[in-house]
Each structure stands twice: as C-alpha cells, then as structure tokens.
C-alpha positions as CSV (number, residue, x, y, z in Angstrom):
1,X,-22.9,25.9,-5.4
2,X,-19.0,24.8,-4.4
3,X,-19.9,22.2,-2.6
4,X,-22.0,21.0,-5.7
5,X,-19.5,21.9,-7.8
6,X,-16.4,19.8,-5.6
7,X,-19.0,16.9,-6.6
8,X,-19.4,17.2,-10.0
9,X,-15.5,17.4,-10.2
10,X,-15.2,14.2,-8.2
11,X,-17.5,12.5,-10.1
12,X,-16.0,13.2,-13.2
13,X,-13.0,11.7,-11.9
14,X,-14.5,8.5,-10.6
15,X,-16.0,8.2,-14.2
16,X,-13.2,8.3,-15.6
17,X,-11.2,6.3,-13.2
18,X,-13.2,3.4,-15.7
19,X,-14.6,4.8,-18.8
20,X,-10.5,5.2,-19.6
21,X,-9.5,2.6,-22.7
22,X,-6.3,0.2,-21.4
23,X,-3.4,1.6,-22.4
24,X,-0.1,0.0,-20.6
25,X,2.5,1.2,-23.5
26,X,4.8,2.9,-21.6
27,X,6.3,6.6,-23.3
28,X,10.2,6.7,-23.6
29,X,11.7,10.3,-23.5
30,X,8.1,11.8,-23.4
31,X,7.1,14.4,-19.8
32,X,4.0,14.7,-18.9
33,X,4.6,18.0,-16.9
34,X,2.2,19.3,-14.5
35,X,-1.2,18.1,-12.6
36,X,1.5,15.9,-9.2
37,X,-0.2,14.6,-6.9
38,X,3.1,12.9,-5.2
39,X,6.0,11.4,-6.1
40,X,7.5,8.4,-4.1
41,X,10.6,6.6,-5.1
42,X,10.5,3.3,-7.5
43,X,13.3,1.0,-9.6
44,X,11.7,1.5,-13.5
45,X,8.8,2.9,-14.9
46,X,6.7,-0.6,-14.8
47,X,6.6,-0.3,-11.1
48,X,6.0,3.4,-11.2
49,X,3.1,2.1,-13.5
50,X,2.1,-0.5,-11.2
51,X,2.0,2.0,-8.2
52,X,-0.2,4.5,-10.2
53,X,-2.2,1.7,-10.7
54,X,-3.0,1.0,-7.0
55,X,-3.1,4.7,-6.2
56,X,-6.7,5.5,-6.2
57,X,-6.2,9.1,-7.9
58,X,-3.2,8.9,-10.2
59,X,-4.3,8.4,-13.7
60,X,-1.1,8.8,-15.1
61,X,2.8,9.1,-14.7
62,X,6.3,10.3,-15.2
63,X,9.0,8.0,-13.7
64,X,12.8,10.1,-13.7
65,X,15.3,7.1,-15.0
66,X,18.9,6.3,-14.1
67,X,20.5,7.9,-16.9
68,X,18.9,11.3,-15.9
69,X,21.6,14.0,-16.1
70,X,19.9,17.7,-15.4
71,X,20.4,17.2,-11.9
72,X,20.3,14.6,-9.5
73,X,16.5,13.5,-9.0
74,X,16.6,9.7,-10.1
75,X,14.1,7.2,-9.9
76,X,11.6,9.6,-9.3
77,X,7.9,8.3,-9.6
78,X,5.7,11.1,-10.0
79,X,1.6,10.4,-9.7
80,X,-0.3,12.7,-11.7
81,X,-4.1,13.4,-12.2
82,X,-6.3,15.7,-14.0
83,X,-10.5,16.2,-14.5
84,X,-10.1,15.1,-18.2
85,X,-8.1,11.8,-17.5
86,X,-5.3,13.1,-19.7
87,X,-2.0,14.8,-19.4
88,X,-2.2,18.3,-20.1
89,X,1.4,18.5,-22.6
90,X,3.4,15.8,-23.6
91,X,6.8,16.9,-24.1
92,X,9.8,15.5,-25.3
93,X,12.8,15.0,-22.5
94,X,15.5,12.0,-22.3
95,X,15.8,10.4,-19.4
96,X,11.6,10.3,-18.3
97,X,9.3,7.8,-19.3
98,X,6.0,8.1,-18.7
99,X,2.6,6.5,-19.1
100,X,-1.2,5.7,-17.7
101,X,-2.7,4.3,-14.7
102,X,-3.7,0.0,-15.5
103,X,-6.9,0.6,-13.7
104,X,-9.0,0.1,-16.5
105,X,-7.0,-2.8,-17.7
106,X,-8.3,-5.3,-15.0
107,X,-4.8,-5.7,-13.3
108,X,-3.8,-7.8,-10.6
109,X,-4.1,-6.2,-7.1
110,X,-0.8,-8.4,-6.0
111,X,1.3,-8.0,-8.9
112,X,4.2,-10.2,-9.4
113,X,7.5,-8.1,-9.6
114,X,10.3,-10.5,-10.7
115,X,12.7,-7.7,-12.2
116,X,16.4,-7.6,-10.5
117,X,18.5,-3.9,-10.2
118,X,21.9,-4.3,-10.3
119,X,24.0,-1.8,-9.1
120,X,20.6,0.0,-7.4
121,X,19.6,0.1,-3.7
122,X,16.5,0.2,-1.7
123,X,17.8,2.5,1.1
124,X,16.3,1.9,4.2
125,X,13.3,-0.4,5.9
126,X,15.9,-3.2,6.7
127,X,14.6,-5.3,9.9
128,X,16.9,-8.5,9.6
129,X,20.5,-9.0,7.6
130,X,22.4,-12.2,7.2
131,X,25.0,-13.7,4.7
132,X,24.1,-15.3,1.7
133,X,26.0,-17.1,-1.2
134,X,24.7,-14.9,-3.8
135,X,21.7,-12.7,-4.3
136,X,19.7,-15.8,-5.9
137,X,19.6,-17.1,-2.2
138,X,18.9,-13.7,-0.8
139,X,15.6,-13.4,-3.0
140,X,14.6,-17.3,-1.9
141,X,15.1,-16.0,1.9
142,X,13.0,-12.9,1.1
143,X,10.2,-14.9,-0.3
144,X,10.3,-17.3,2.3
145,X,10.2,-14.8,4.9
146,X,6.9,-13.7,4.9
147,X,7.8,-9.9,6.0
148,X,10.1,-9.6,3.7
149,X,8.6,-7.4,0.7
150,X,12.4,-6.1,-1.1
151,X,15.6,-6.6,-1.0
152,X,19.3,-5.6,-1.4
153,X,22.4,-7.9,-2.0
154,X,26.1,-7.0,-1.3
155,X,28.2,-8.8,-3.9
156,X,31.7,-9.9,-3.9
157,X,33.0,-6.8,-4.9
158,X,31.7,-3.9,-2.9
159,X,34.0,-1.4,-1.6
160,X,34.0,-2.9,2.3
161,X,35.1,-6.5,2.4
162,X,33.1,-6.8,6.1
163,X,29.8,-6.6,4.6
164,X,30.3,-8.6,1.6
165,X,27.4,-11.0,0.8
166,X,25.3,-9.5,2.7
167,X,21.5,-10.3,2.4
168,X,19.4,-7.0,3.5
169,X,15.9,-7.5,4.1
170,X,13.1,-5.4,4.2
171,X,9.7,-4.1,5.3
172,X,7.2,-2.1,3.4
173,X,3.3,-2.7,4.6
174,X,1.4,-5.7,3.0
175,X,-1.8,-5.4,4.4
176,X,-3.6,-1.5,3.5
177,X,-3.4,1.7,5.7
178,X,-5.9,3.6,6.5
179,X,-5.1,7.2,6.4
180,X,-7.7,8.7,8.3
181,X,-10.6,7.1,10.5
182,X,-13.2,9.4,11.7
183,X,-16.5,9.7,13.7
184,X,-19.6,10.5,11.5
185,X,-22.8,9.9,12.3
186,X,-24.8,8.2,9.8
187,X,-21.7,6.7,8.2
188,X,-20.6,2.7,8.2
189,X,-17.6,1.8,7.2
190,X,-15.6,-1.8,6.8
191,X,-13.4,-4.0,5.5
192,X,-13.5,-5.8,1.9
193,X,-14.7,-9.8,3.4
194,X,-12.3,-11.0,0.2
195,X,-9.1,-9.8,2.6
196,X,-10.8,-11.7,5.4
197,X,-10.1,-14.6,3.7
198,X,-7.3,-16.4,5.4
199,X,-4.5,-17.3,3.3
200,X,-1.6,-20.1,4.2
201,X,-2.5,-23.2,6.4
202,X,-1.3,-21.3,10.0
203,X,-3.6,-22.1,12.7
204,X,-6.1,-19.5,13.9
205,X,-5.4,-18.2,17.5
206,X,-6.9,-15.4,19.6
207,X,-4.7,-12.7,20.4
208,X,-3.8,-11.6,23.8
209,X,-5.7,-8.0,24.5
210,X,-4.8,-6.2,28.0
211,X,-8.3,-3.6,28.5
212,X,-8.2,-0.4,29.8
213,X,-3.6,-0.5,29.8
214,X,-1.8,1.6,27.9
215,X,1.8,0.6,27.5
216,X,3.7,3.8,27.8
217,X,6.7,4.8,24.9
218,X,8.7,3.0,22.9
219,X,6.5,4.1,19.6
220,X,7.9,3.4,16.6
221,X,5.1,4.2,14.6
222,X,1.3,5.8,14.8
223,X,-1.3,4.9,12.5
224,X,-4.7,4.3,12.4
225,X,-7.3,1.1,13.3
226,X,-11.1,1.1,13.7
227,X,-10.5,-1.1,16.6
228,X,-8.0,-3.2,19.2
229,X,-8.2,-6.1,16.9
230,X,-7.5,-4.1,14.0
231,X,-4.2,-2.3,15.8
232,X,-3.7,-6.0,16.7
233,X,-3.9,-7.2,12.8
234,X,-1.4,-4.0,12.7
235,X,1.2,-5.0,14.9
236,X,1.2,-8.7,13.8
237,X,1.7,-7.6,10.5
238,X,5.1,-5.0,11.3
239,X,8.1,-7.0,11.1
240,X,9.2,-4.7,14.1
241,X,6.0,-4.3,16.6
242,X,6.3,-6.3,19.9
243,X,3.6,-5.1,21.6
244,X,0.7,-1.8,21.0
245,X,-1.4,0.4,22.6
246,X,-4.7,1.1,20.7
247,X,-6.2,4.7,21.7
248,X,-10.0,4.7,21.5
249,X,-10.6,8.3,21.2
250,X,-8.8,8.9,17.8
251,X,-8.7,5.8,16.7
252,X,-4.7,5.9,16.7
253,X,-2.7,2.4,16.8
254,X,0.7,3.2,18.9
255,X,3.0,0.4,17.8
256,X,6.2,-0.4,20.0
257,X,9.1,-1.8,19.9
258,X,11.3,-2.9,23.2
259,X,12.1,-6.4,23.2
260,X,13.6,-6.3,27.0
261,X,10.5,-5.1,28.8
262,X,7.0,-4.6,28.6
263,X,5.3,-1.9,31.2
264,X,1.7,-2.1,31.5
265,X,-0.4,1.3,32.9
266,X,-3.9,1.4,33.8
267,X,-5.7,4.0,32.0
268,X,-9.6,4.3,30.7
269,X,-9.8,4.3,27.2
270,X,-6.9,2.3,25.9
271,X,-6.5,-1.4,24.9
272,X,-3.1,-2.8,24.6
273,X,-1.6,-6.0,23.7
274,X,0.6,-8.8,21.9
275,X,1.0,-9.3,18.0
276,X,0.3,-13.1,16.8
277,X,3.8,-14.2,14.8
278,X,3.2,-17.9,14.3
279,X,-0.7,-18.1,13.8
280,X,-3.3,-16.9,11.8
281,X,-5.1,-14.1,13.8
282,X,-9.2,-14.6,14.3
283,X,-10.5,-11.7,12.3
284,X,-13.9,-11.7,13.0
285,X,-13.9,-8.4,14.1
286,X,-13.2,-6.8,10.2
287,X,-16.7,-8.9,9.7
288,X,-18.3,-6.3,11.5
289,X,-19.4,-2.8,10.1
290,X,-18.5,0.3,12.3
291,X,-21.0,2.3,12.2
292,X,-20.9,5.8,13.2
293,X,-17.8,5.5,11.8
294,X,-16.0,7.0,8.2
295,X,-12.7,6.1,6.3
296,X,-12.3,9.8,4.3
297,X,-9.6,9.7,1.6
298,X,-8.8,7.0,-0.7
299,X,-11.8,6.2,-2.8
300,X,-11.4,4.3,-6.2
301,X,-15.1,5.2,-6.5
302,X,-19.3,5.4,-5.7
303,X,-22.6,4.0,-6.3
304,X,-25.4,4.2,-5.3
305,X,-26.7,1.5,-3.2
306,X,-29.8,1.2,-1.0
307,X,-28.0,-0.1,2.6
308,X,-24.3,-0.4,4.0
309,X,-25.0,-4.5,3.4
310,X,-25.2,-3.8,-0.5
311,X,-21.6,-1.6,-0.2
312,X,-19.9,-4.4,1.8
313,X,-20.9,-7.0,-0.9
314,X,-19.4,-4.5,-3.6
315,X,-16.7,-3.9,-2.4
316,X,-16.0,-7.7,-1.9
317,X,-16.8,-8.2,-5.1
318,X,-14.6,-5.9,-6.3
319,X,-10.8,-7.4,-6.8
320,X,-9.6,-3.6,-6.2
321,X,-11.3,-2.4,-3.2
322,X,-9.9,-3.3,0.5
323,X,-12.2,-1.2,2.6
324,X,-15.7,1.2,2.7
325,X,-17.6,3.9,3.6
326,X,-21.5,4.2,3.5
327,X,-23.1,7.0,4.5
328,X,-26.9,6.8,5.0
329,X,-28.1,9.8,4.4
330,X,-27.3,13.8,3.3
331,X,-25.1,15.8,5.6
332,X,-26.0,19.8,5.5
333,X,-22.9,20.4,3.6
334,X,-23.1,17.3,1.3
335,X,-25.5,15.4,-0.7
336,X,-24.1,12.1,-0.1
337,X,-26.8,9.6,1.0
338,X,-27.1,6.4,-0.2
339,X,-23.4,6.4,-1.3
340,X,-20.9,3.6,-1.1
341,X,-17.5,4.9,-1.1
342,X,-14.8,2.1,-3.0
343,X,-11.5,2.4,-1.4
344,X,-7.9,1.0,-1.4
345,X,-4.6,1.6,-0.9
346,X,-0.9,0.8,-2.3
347,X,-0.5,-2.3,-0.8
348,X,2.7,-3.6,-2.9
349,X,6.1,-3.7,-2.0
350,X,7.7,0.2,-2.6
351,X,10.9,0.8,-1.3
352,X,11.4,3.8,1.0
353,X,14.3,5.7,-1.4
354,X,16.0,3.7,-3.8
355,X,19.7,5.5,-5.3
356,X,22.8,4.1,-7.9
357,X,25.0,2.2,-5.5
358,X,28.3,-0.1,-7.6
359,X,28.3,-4.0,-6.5
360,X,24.6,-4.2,-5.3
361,X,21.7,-6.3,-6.5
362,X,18.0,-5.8,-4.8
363,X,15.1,-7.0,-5.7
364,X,11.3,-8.3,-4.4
365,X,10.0,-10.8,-3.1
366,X,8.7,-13.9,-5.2
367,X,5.5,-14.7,-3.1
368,X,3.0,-13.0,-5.7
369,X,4.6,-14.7,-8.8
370,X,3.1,-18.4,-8.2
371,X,1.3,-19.7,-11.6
372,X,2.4,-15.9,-13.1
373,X,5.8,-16.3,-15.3
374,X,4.3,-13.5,-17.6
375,X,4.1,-9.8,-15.6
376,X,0.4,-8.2,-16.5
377,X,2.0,-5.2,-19.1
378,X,4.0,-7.9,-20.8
379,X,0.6,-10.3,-21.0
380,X,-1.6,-7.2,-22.5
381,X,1.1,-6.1,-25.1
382,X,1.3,-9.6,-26.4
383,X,4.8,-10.4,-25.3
384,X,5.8,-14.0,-24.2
C-alpha cells in the first residue's frame, strides 16, 4: 500500500508539473514559507524563476533580494514544491519576491539572460582572468569564449588598484549532469537525439581513449557517465579537465587536472583518455540506448509507451527533456512497466555564490540571446 501510495503522490505531481495555468508575474514582498526542496544562489528573482523552471520538481519560489535586512542571507533562491502545485501561505515580507515555475508556459530551455549586476559578484568558478577596457568587452570575451557561462568585472574604482579592470571568467556546466546512473535490469536509458545535434561548424574528430589505464590522482571532480565516450563528452566540456579516467563499475567519470604530466596505469576495468578542445566530438555513442541500465532522479515526467524506441522519440520531441529511462516491465516493489521516465537538468549558467561587492559588474554570457532581444517573462506579460 506505500509503495502504491509513493505513486499516486508522484503522479499527482507530474500532472501537475502541466495541467498548471502560466503564470510568470512575479510576487514583490510576498513569502511563500515552507514545502524547500533546495535553495542555490541567483542575481534577481527572474533567474531564480528561470532556475525553478529547469528544475524538474520546483513548482514555485522565493528569491531573498539585496535590500534584505533580518539577517544576512541575500540572493537566496529557494525551490519549493508541494502535492497541490500551490504554496501553502502567502505571506507578506519585504525584501522576498516570490513566484511559479514557467514550465507550463512553453519556455525556452536556453534562456537568454542579458541583465547586468552592478556592484554584485559571482564568487567563485573562475578558470581564466585578463584585463579588459570595461565590462562591455568583458561580456563580448565571455560570449566568445565558449566555456565561459558568467562573469565578473573589476572597474576603475575598486579598492586595489592591481586588479583593476579585471575581466573574471567563469565555468558553470552547459551540457546536463546526471546525478545518479545505475544497473537495473529491464531498464534502458539514453540521451534526448535533439542534444546530439551538433551545433557550430567545428570539425568532428574521434577522441583519443587509452583501454584498460586508469590515470591515477589529480581529480578535480567526480561525476557520473554511462560510458567512456560520455566521461569523454564530460571532460571536453570542463573548462578545467585535461585528461579522465572513466570507472566501469559505478559508472563514475574521474576528471583531472595536471597540465605538466600525464601517468598512465594499467588496470581492468577503467578507460582513460584526452578531452577534444578544438573539434566537435563524434557522439555516436549517446545514439545508443543502455540497456540494463537506469538514470533515477530527475524526471519532468511519464507515459506510457509500448517500447524504449517510443521513449527515445518522446523525449526528443520534447524541447525540455535531455535524457531517459524505460523500464520494461514491473519490479516486485514497483509497478512501473511500460513507463518512460522524462528527465532534465539545470543546464543554464548559475553562479556558485553570488554576494554585494562596491566597484563590480558581472554578468552572463550572450551566446543564447541571438534573434531574442525580448527575455521569455517580458514576451508573456506583454512588455516590449
């Protein structure tokens, strides 16, 4: 009876995920206390909105502004949920603003974030500095740098004349994560085949796999790939990754840093190799299901479908979705055969901690705002 109950829950929650009307009017001064999921650190509240969005669970949200003052939480992005869809109070507070997930609004899944913070940083996640003029030519080497997601600007009158006009750039994962990869029988999982669409006019190459090595230390970061190619796509995508080990057992993607040496091991069971930086890597291998193989976490939703070849197509055909899960049949705890599992992650630029900082200027990248000069909440409330 629990376990039919966790389902009905779920359910509930996927329904409602899209039965939702669109409602991207954001709520000055109003809490919505209660029903976190997380909170992660954002700018303003349209990008809190815009990460709620991409969040497959939060329905809602309450983003902590800069002229807070009942302590010293600001730019706080809290993700809520609840079964209903709806907050559970609305309360009046200054210095919160809160408002709903755009999932039901049909919003862009690369939104175009063209807003400037003066006086704000994005600590953290830099990976390359120079000097710049001011911060226009900052954000045009950003978007030109295609690992560059954010931004921050020292202008000419911060505190220390030696980094004056400085141009910080910064990392935060384009390309989605996958939290969790697990063995499963009866389960086949993949990759959305609209992301497998290769974008730009880079050449394709193969990248350079070394079998059964594992390239001992220098980790900088463990997370996790269905396969060698995928810890591959991994590395090539990390503005700091020089080289990886891909561990076959639990599927986790070691990437590395050392620029001054590379020591290869021979051990059964690991692939390592070289990230492609100048090409377009072949990615024939996210054309391929993996079968025996589930992606828990992260669903946006199910259907029913008859075969894994039916959840691949919908999840290509759904803007939202970036990866799947099919599992076949029932599993003695679950009756979950003949469900395709919708999944995504956050996939836009999100600092790691942003704080007040005098004489600064950040900002993101420019890539995603081609043919858009009108942001999506402007476009549905009618503002030019």
């Amino acid at each position: 009876m629990e376990t039919l109950w966790i389902w009905g829950v779920l359910r509930s929650i996927y329904t409602l995920s899209f039965s939702q009307e669109c409602h991207p009017q954001l709520l000055e001064n109003i809490d919505f206390p209660g029903t976190d999921i997380k909170f992660v650190y954002s700018p303003d509240a349209n990008h809190c909105q815009q990460l709620c969005t991409q969040d497959p669970a939060c329905l809602y949200f309450t983003f902590v502004r800069a002229d807070w003052t009942e302590d010293d939480r600001h730019f706080y992005c809290y993700l809520k949920s609840s079964p209903s869809g709806q907050p559970n109070k609305r309360t009046p507070l200054q210095g919160v603003t809160s408002g709903f997930s755009l999932k039901p609004c049909s919003p862009d899944p690369e939104p175009c974030l063209p807003q400037l913070y003066h006086n704000i940083d994005f600590t953290g996640a830099d990976y390359r500095t120079l000097f710049t003029a001011d911060y226009e030519e900052c954000q045009r080497v950003c978007t030109q740098d295609p690992t560059c997601q954010f931004f921050t600007f020292v202008n000419a009158a911060f505190t220390s004349e030696k980094i004056r006009y400085k141009c910080n750039l910064k990392f935060s994962w384009a390309v989605p994560i996958i939290p969790n990869i697990q063995t499963k029988f009866d389960a086949v999982s993949g990759f959305s085949q609209r992301a497998q669409t290769t974008k730009g006019s880079k050449p394709v190459c193969e990248g350079k796999l070394f079998p059964s090595t594992d390239i001992p230390g220098n980790d900088i970061l463990v997370v996790r790939a269905a396969s060698p190619e995928h810890c591959q796509a991994l590395c090539s995508a990390h503005s700091s990754c020089t080289y990886f080990t891909f561990v076959s057992e639990n599927f986790d993607c070691h990437l590395k840093d050392n620029q001054n040496v590379m020591v290869l091991k021979s051990i059964q069971g690991s692939t390592s190799g070289l990230p492609a930086r100048f090409c377009q890597l072949d990615n024939s291998w996210a054309r391929i299901p993996f079968e025996d193989r589930d992606f828990p976490l992260n669903d946006i939703r199910f259907e029913l479908l008859d075969d894994a070849d039916s959840c691949e197509k919908a999840c290509t055909d759904d803007p939202n979705c970036q990866f799947y899960t099919y599992c076949v049949t029932d599993t003695p705890d679950t009756m979950n055969g003949r469900r395709c599992y919708l999944k995504r992650a956050i996939t836009m630029p999100a600092p790691p901690k942003v704080t007040k900082l005098a004489n600064v200027v950040s900002g993101f990248q420019l890539r995603n705002c081609v043919h858009r000069s009108v942001p999506l909440t402007h476009r549905l409330l009618g503002w030019s």
